[in-house]
C-alpha positions as CSV (number, residue, x, y, z in Angstrom):
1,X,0.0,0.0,0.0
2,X,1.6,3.3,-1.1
3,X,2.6,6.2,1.6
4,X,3.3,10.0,0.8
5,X,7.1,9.3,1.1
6,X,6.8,6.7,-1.5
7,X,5.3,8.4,-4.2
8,X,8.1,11.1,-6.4
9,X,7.3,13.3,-9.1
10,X,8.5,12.9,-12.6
11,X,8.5,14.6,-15.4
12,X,8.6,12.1,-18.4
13,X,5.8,10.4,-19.6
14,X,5.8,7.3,-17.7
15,X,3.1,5.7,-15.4
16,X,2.9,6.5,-12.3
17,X,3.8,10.4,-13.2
18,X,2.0,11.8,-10.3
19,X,3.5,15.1,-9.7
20,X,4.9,18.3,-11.9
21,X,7.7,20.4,-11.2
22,X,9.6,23.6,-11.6
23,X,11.1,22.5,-14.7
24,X,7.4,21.7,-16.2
25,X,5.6,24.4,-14.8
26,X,8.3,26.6,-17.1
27,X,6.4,25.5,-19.9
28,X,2.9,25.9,-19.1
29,X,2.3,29.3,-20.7
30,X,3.2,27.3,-24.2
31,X,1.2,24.7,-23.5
32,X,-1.6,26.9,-22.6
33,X,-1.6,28.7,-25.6
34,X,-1.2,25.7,-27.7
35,X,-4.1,24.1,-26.2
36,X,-6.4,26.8,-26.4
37,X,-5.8,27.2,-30.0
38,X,-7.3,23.8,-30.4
39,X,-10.1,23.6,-27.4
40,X,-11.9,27.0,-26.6
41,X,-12.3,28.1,-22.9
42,X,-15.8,29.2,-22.7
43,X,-17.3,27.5,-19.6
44,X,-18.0,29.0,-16.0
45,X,-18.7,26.8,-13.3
46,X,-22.7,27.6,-13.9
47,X,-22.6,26.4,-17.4
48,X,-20.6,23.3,-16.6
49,X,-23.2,22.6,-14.2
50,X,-25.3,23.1,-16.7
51,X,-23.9,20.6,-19.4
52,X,-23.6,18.1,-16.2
53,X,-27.0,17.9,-15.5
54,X,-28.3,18.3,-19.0
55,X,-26.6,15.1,-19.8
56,X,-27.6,13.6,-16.4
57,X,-31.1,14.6,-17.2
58,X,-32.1,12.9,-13.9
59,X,-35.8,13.7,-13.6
60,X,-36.9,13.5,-17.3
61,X,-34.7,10.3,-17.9
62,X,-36.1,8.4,-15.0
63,X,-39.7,9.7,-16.5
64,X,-38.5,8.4,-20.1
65,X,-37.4,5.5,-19.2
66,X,-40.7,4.7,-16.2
67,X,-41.3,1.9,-18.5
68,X,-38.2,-0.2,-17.2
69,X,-39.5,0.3,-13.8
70,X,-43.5,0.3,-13.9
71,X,-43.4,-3.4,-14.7
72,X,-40.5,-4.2,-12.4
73,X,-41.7,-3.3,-8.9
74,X,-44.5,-0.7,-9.6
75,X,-43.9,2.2,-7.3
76,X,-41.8,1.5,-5.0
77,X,-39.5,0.6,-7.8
78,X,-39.7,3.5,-9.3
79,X,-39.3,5.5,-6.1
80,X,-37.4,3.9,-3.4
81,X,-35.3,2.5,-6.5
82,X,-33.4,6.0,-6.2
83,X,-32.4,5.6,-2.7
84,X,-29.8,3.0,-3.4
85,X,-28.7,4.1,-6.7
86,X,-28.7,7.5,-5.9
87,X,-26.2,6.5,-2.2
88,X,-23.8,4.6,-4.7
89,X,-23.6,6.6,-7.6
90,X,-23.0,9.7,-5.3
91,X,-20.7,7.7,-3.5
92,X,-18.4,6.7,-7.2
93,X,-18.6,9.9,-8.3
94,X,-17.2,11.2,-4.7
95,X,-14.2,9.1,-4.8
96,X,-13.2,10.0,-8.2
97,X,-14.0,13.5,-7.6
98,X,-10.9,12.9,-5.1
99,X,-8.7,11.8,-7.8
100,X,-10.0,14.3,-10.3
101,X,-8.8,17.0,-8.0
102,X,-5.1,16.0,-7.6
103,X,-5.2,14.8,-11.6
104,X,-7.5,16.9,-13.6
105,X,-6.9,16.1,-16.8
106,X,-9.5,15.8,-19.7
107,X,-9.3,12.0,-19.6
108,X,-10.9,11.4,-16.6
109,X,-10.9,8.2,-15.2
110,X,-8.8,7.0,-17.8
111,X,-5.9,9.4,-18.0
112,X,-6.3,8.5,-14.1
113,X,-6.3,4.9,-14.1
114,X,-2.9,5.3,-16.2
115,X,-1.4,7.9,-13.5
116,X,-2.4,5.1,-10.3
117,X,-2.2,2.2,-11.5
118,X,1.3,0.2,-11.1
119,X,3.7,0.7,-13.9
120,X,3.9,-2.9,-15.2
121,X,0.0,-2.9,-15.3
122,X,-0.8,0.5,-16.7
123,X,-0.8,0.6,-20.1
124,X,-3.0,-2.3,-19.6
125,X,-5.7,-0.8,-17.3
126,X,-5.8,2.5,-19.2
127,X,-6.2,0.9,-22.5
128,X,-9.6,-0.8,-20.5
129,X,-10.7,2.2,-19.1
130,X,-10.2,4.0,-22.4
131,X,-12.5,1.5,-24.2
132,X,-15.0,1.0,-21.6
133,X,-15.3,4.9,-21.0
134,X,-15.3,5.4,-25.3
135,X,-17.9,3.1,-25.8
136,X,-20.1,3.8,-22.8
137,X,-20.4,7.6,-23.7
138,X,-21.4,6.4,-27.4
139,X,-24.5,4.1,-25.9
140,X,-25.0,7.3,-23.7
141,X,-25.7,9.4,-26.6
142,X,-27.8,6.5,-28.4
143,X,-30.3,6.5,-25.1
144,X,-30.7,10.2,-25.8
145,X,-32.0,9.3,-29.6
146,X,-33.9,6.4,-28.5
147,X,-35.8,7.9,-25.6
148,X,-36.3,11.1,-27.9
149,X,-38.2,8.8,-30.6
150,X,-40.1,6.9,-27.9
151,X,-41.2,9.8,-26.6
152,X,-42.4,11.0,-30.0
153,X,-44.0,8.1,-31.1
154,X,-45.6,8.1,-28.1
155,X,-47.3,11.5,-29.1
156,X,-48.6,10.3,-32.0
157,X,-50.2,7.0,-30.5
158,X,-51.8,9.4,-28.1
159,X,-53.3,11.3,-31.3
160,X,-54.4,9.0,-33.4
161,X,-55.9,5.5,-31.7
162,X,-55.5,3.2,-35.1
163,X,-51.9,4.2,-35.3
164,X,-49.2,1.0,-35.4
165,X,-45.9,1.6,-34.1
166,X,-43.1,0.3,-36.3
167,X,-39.7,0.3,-35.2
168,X,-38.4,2.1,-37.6
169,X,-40.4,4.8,-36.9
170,X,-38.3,5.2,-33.7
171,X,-35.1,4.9,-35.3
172,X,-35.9,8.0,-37.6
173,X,-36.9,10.1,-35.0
174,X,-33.7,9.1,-33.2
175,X,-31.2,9.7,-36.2
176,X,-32.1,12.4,-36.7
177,X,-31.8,13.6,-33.5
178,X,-28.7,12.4,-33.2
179,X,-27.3,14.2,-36.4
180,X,-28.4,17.4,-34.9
181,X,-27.0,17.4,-32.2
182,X,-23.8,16.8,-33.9
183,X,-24.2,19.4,-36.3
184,X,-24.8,21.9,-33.4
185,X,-21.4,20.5,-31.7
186,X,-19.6,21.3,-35.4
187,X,-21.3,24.2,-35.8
188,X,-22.1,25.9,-32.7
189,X,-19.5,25.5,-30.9
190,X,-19.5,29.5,-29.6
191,X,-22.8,29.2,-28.6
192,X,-22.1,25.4,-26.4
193,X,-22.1,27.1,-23.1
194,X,-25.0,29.2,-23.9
195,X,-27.1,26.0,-24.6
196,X,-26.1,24.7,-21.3
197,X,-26.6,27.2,-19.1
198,X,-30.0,27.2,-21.2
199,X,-30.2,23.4,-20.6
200,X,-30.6,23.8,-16.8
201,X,-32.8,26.6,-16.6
202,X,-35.6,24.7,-19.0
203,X,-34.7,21.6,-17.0
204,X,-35.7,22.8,-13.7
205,X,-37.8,25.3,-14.8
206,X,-40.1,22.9,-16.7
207,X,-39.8,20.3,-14.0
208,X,-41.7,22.6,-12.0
209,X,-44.0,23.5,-14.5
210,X,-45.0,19.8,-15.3
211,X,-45.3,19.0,-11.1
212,X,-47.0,22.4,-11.0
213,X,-49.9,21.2,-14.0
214,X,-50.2,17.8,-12.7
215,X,-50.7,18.2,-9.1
216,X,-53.5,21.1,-9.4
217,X,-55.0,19.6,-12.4
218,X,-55.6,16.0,-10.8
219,X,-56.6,17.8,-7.1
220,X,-59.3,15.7,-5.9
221,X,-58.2,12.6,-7.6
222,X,-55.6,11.7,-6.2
223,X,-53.7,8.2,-5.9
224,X,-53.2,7.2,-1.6
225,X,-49.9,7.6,0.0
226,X,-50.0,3.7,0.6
227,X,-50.0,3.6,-3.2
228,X,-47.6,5.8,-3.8
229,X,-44.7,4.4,-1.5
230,X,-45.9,1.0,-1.1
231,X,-47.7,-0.2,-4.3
232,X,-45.5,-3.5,-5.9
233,X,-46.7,-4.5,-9.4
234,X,-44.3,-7.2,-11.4
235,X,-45.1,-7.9,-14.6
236,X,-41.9,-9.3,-15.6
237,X,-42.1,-13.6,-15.0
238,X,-39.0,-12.6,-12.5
239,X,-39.7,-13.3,-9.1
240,X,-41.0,-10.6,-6.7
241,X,-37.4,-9.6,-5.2
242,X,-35.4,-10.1,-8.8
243,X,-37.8,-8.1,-10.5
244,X,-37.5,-5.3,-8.0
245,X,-33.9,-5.3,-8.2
246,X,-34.0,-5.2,-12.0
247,X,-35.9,-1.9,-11.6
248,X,-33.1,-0.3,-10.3
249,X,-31.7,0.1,-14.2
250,X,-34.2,3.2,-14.4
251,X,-32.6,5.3,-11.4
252,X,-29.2,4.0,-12.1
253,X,-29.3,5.5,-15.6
254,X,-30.7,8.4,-14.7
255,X,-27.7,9.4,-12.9
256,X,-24.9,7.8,-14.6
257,X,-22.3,10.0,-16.8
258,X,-21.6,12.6,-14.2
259,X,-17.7,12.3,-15.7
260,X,-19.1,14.5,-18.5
261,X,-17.4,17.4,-17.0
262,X,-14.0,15.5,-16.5
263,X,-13.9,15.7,-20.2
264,X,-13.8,19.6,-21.3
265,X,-11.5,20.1,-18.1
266,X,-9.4,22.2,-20.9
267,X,-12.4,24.6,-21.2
268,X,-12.8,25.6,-17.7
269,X,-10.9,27.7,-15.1
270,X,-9.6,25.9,-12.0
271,X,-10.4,22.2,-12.9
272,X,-9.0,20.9,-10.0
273,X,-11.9,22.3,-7.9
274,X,-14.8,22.7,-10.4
275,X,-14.6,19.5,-12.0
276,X,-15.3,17.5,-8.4
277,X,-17.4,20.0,-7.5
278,X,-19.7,19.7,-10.7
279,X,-19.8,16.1,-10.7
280,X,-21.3,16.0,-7.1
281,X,-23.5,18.8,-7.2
282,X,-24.9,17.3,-10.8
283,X,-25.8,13.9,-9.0
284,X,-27.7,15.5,-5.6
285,X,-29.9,17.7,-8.0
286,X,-30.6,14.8,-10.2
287,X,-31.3,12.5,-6.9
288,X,-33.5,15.6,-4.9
289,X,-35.5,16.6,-8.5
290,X,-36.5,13.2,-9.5
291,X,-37.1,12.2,-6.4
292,X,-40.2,14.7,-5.6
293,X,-41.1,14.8,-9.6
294,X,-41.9,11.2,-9.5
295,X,-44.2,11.7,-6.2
296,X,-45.5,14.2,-8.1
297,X,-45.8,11.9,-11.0
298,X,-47.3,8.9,-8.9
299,X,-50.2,11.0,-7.1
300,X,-51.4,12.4,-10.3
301,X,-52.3,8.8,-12.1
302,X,-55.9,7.3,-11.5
303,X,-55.6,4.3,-13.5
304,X,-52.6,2.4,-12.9
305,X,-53.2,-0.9,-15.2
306,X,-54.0,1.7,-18.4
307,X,-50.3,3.4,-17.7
308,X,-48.8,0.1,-17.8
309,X,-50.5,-1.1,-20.6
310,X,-51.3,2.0,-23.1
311,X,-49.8,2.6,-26.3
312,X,-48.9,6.3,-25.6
313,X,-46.4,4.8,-23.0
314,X,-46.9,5.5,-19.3
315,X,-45.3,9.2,-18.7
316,X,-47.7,10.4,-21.4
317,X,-50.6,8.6,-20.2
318,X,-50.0,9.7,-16.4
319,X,-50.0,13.0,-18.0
320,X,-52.8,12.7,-19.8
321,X,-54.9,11.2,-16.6
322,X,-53.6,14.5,-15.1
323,X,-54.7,17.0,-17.5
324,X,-57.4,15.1,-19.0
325,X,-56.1,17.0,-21.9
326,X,-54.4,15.3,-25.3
327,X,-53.0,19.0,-26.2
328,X,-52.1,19.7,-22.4
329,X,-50.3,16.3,-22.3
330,X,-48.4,16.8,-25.6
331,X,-47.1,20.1,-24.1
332,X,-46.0,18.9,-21.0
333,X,-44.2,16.2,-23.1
334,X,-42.5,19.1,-25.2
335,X,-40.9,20.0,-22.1
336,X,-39.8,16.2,-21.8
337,X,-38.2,15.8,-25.4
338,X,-36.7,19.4,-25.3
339,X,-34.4,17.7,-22.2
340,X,-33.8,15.3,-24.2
341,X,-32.7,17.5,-27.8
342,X,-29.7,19.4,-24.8
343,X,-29.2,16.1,-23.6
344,X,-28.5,15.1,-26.9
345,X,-26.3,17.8,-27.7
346,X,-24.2,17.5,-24.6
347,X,-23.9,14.0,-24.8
348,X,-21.8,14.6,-28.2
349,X,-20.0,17.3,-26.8
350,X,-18.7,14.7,-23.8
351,X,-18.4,11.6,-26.4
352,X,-16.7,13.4,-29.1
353,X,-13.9,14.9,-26.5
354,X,-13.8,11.3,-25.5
355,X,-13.3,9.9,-28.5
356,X,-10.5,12.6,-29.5
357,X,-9.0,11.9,-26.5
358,X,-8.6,7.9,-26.8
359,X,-7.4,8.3,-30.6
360,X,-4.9,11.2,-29.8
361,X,-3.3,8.4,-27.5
362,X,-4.0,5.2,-30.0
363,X,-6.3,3.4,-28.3
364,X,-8.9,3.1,-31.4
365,X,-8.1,2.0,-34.9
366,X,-7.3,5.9,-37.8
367,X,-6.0,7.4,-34.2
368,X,-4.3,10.6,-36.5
369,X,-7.4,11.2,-38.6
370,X,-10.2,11.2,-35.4
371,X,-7.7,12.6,-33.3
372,X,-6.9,15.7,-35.6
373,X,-8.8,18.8,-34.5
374,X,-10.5,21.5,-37.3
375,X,-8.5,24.5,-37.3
376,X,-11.3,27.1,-38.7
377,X,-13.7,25.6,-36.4
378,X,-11.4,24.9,-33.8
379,X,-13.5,21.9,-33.1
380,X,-12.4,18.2,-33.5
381,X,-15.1,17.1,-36.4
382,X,-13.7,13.8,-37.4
383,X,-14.4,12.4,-33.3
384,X,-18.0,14.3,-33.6
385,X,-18.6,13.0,-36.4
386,X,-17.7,9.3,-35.1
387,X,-19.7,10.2,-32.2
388,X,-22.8,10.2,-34.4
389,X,-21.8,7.4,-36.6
390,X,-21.9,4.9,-33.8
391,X,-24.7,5.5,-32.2
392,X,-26.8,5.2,-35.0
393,X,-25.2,1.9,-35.3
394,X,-26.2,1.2,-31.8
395,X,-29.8,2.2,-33.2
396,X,-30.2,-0.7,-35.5
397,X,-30.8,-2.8,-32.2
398,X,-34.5,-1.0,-32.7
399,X,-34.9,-3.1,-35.9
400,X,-34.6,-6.0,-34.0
401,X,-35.7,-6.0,-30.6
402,X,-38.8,-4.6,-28.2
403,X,-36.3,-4.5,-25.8
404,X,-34.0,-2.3,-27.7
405,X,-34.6,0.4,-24.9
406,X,-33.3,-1.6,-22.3
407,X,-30.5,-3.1,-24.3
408,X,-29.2,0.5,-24.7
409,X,-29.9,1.5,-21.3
410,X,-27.9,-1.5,-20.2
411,X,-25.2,-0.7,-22.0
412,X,-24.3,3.0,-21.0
413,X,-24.8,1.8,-17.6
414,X,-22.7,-1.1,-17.5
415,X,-19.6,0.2,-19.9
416,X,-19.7,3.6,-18.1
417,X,-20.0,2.4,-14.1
418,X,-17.0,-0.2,-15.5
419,X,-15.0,3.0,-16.4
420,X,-15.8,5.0,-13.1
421,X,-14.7,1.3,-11.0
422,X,-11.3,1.2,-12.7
423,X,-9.7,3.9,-10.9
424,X,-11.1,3.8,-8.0
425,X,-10.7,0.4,-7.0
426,X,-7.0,0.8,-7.7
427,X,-7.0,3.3,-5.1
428,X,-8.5,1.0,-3.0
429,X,-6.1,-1.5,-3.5
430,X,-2.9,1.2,-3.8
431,X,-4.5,3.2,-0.5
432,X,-4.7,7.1,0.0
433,X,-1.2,7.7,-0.8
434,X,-1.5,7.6,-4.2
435,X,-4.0,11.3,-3.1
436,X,-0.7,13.0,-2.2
437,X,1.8,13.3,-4.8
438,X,4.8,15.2,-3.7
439,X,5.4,18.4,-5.6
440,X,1.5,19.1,-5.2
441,X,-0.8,21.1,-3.0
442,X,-3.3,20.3,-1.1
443,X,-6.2,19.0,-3.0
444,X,-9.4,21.4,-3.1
445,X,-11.6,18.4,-2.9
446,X,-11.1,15.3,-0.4
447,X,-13.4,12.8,1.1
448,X,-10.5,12.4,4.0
449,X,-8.7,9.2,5.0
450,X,-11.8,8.1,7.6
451,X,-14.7,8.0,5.3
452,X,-12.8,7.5,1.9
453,X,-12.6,3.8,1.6
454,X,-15.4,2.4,2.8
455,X,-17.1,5.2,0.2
456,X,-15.0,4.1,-2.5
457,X,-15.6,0.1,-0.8
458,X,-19.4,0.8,-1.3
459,X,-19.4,2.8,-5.0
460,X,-17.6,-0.2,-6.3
461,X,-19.0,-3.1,-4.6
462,X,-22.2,-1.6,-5.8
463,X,-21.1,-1.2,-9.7
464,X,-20.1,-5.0,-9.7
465,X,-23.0,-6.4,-8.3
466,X,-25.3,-4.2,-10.6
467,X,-23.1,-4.9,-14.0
468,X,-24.4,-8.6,-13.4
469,X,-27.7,-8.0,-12.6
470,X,-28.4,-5.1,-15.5
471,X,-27.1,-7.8,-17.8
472,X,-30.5,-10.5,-17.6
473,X,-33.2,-10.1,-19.6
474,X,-36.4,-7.5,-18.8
475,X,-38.7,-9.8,-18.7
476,X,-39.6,-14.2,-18.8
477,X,-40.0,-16.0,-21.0
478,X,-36.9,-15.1,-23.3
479,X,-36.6,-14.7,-27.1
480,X,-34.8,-13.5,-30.0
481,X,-36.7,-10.4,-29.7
482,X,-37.5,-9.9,-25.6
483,X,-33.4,-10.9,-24.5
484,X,-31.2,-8.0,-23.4
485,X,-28.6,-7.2,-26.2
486,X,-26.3,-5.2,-24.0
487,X,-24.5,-8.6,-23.2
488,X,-24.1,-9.3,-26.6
489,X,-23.1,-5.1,-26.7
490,X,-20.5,-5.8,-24.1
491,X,-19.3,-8.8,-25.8
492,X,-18.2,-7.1,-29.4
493,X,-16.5,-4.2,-27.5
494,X,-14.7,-6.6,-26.0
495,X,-13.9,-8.9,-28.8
496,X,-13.1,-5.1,-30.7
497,X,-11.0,-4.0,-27.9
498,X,-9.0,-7.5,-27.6
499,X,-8.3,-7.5,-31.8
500,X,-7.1,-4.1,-31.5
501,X,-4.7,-4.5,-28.6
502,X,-3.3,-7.7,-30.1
503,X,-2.8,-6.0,-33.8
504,X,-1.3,-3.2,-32.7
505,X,-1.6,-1.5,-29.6
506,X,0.1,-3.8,-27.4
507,X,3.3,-3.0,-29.7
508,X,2.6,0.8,-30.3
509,X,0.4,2.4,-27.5
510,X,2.4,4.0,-24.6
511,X,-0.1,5.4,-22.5
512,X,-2.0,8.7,-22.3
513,X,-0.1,11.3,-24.8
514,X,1.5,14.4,-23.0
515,X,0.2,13.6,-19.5
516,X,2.6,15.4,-17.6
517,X,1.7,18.8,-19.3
518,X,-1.8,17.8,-19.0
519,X,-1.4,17.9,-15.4
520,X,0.6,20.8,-14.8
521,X,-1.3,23.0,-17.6
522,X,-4.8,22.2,-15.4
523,X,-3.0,22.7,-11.9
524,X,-1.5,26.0,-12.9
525,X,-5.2,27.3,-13.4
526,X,-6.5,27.1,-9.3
527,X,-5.2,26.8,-6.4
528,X,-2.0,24.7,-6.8
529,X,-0.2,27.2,-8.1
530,X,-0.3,29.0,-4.9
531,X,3.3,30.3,-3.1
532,X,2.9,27.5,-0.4
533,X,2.8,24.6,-3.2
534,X,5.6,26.3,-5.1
535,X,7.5,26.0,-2.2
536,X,6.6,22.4,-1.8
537,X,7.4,21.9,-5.7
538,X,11.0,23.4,-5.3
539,X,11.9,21.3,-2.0
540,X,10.8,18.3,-4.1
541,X,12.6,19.3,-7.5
542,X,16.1,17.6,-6.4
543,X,14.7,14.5,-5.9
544,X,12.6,14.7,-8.8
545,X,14.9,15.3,-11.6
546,X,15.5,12.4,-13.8
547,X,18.6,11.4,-15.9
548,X,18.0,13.6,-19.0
549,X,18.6,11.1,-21.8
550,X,16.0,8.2,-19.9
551,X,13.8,11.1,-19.6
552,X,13.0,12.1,-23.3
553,X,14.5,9.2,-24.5
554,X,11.8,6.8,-24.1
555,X,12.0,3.4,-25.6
556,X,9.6,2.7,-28.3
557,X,6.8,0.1,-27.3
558,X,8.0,-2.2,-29.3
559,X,11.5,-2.9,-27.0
560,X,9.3,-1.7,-23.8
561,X,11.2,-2.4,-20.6
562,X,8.8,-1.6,-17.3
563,X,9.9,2.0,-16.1
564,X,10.8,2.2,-12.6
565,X,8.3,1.6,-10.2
566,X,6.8,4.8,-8.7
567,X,4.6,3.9,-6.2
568,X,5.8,0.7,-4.2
């Protein structure tokens, strides 16, 4: 288990390069100015809360997605399932939030999983985390499509009661979707943090709206509180228990991908504090506003087996028991599927940094072409394009499946949670000194050394159990067209990821690109630059320094020797 006194700063690009120091921080001002020529920094802490909880989406997701739940626990699925979910996702996000605020650096968990993890092992690890985190924000995205045209189609079932749904007509809605909000990320990229600050204001502002309608519109008709809290309905052949637990997908996806603000780190001041601070903040809202929307939601229904069973889908049809209104129902819906176009939006903003990042670094197949970043639009449009390219082939599971929703659902959860796990179970295992690199200040955000690991313990213990259990099918008896794809989602990444590493990144890829300028570019910009830490930086610079030819003489991947080990 690593101590303070065993961790050293270095400043090549090796794993384990935990702290920056005088030499490095000479160079930051080029750094800076070479990286904002490629990345704009447009976002205040306000509109990266805003992009957070745009793509979070808590409240309107969890009402998107009520048919995962409705059928697997009724109620108390839908409600209490946020109690649990909401304690360990909180609890994840709080332990990376640690890590992110001694290494802030736009890869997140997986520039971080390189940084901790032991030097023989890295390049492995990160290469795991890079995948899992690439292709968990790309089924992200796709559940932003394929709620959108569920949502939609929903609208026009509610109009029209001969109308047949056909699959297709979801996959439409959610291409094109999914190409706008690409085009706006190509684009628009001036007007981004506009849109997000925008985001959260229609978010929580048409929350209230839609609580506001439902609860004075139904007044006099409404459900009990036995109902409410207490009501189990399974409809899925899964026993009572299993069934419940499966219900937890809806509250889980409602607030996964609260590393979206890890990954524009380079477009904010003072990363080191406002990305741990987002990503915390994001996840309470998201538990506290779905939380009461759903009560809302629950008291307002009068006929419980029509929500389940009508062809509008149960968030319109709770709506429309509300309002007794089609054309009020369709405009509280509005306010649904307008989440769901910023969601959208910010979901390719996150997946297409993503995706720069892991190509820059070689961890996915044409790394120079999605990796290069547009000059005039100082945008990277070969990764947003990607970002839009996969999803849609993540879309074709609607062609094939009723349980496409789930299968997509699934997947973001599972490949994403996997991401978060990486790093910080390797700070489990390493321990808390792996927290205090020498050569760095205090960090701005810190769980302690009491409560820190058994917060971490639970986040992960919590991840594994629910990356099994989000894996069986929805619902008994299975087929070809009821079974949940995400294993067979999970099982191509893998196969993808394994072909790759064994072609040619296991010979070529060395790791995060240009991490130690990463880091001390981001430090610079808050509080560690402070006279106390440049103190601390100089006392540690003699034992810092490295022999100058190992240091930018690296050996090519193909004769790699195991650099020294940095934390014993």
């Amino acid at each position: 288990m690593a101590t303070t006194s065993e961790v050293r700063p270095v400043v090549s690009n090796e794993p384990g390069n935990l702290g920056h120091t005088q030499t490095e921080m000479a160079h930051i001002d080029v750094h800076d100015k070479a990286k904002e020529a490629e990345l704009r920094k447009g976002f205040s802490f306000l509109s990266l809360l805003g992009l957070g909880f745009a793509i979070l989406n808590s409240w309107t997701a969890m009402a998107a997605s009520l048919s995962v739940s409705i059928s697997s626990g009724g109620p108390t699925a839908v409600l209490w399932g946020i109690v649990p979910a909401g304690l360990a996702t909180w609890a994840i996000a709080a332990s990376l939030g640690e890590l992110l605020s001694v290494y802030p650096t736009v890869g997140g968990q997986y520039h971080i999983s390189y940084l901790i993890a032991k030097p023989e092992h890295a390049r492995g690890i990160a290469y795991a985390a890079g995948w899992s985190m690439l292709i968990g924000w790309q089924a992200l995205t796709s559940t932003n499509g394929s709620l959108a045209g569920t949502l939609i189609t929903d609208i026009i079932a509610l109009q029209y009661d001969n109308y047949e749904l056909k699959r297709w007509h979801i996959f439409l809605v959610y291409v094109v979707f999914i190409a706008g909000a690409g085009l706006i990320n190509i684009f628009g990229i001036v007007i981004l943090p506009l849109l997000n600050k925008t985001a959260l204001i229609w978010s929580v502002s048409g929350m209230f709206v839609i609580m506001i309608v439902v609860l004075s519109t139904a007044a006099g008709n409404f459900q009990s509180g036995s109902f409410v809290f207490t009501n189990f309905y399974n409809a899925t052949g899964w026993p009572d228990g299993f069934a419940w637990q499966l219900g937890l997908l809806q509250a889980a996806f409602g607030l996964t991908a609260f590393d979206s603000v890890c990954h524009v780190l380079e477009e904010i001041p003072n990363p080191a504090r406002e990305g741990p601070r987002t990503m915390v903040y994001s996840i309470l809202i998201g538990v506290f506003t779905s939380f009461f929307f759903l009560i809302a939601v629950l008291f307002s229904l009068n006929d419980f087996d029509l929500v389940t069973t009508a062809a509008s889908g149960p968030l319109l049809q709770i709506y429309y028991q509300a309002t007794s209104s089609k054309a009020g129902a369709i405009c509280l819906l509005v306010i649904n599927i307008g989440c769901q176009a910023f969601a959208a939006t910010g979901a390719v903003t996150a997946a297409s940094r993503v995706t720069w990042i892991c190509a820059r670094d070689g961890i996915i197949p044409f790394g120079n072409f999605f990796g290069k970043v547009n000059k005039r639009l100082q945008v990277p449009v070969n990764a947003i394009v990607l970002s839009v390219f996969i999803p849609i082939i993540f879309a074709c599971i609607f062609l094939g499946s009723s349980a496409a929703l789930n299968a997509i659902l699934s997947s973001s959860v599972i490949l994403l949670n996997i991401s978060y796990s990486i790093p910080v179970a390797i700070l489990l295992f390493r321990g808390r000194g792996v927290l205090r690199p020498p050569g760095v200040g205090k960090a701005p955000f810190s769980l302690g050394d009491t409560w820190g690991p058994p917060i971490a313990a639970f986040g992960v213990l919590f991840i594994v159990y629910t990356t099994v259990l989000f894996l069986f099918p929805p619902f008994l008896p299975v087929d070809g067209t009821t079974m949940n794809y995400a294993v067979v989602v999970l099982a191509i990444v893998a196969l993808l990821a394994a072909i790759w590493w064994f072609a040619w990144a296991r010979t070529h890829y060395e790791g995060p690109k240009d991490i130690a300028a990463l880091l001390a570019f981001a430090r610079a910009d808050g509080p560690g630059s402070s006279d106390a830490d440049e103190k601390g930086e100089a006392s540690s610079l003699e034992g810092a320094k490295l022999d100058e030819k190992s240091a930018v003489d690296t050996p090519s991947p193909a004769h790699h020797t195991p650099p020294k080990e940095i934390i014993n």
